[in-house]
C-alpha positions as CSV (number, residue, x, y, z in Angstrom):
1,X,-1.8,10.0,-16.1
2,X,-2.3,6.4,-16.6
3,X,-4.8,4.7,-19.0
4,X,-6.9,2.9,-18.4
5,X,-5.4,-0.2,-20.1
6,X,-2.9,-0.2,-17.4
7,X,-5.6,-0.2,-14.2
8,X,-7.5,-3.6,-16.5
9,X,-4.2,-4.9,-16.0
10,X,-3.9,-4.6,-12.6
11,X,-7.7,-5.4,-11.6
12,X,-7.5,-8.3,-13.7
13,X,-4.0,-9.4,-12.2
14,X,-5.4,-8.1,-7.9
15,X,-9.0,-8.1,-8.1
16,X,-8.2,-4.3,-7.2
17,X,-10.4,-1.9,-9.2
18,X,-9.0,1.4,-10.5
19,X,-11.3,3.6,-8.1
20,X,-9.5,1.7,-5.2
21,X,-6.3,2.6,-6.6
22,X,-6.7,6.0,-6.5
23,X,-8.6,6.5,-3.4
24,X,-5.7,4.7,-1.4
25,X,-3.2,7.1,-3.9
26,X,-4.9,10.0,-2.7
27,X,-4.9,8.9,0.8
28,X,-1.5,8.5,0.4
29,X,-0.6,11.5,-1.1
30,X,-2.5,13.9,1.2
31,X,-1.0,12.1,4.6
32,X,2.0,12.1,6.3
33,X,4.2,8.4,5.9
34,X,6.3,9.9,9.6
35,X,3.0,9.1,11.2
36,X,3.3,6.5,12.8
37,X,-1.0,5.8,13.1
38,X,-1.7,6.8,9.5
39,X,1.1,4.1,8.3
40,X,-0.7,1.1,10.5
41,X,-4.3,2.3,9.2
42,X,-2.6,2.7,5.7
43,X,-1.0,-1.1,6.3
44,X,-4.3,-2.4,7.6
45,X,-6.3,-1.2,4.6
46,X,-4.1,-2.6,2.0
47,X,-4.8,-5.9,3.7
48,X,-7.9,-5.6,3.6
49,X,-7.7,-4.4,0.1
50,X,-6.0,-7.4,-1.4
51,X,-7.1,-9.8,0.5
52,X,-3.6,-10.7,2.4
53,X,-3.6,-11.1,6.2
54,X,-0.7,-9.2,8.1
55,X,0.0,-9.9,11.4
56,X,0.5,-7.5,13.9
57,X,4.0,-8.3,14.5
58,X,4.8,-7.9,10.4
59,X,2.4,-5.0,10.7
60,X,4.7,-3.6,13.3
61,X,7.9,-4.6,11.6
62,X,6.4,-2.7,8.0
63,X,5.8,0.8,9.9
64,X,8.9,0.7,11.8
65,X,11.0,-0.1,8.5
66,X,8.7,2.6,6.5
67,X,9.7,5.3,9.7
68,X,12.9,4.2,9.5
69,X,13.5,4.8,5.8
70,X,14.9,1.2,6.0
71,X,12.3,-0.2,2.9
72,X,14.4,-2.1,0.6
73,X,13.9,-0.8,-3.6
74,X,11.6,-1.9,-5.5
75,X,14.2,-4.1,-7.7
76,X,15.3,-5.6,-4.6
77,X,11.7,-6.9,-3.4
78,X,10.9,-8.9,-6.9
């Protein structure tokens, strides 16, 4: 599990707090990322979450690469 050092990091760095965090983990965990509705709620609540509006067209273009299995690594993306 991770400490708690590590979720000050990242609230301090997103303005996300830890209890956020995991609720959206859990959400994400207990759902199914082939469903297509689940993955635009899911898409729509991380905006909200941090703060960053998605259009719909990029909020299209995230689900269909997400269904797909066409999301680039994590390496790739920084």
């Amino acid at each position: 599990m991770l400490g708690d050092s590590f979720f000050k990091k990242v609230e301090n760095k997103s303005g996300v707090s830890k209890e956020t965090i995991l609720s959206l983990a859990s959400k994400l965990q207990n759902s199914s990322m082939k469903d297509e509705k689940v993955l635009h709620e899911l898409v729509q609540e991380i905006s909200s979450i941090t703060g960053k509006e998605v259009s719909k067209e990029k909020e299209d273009k995230i689900v269909d690469a997400i269904l797909k299995d066409n999301v680039p690594a994590v390496d790739k993306m920084i």
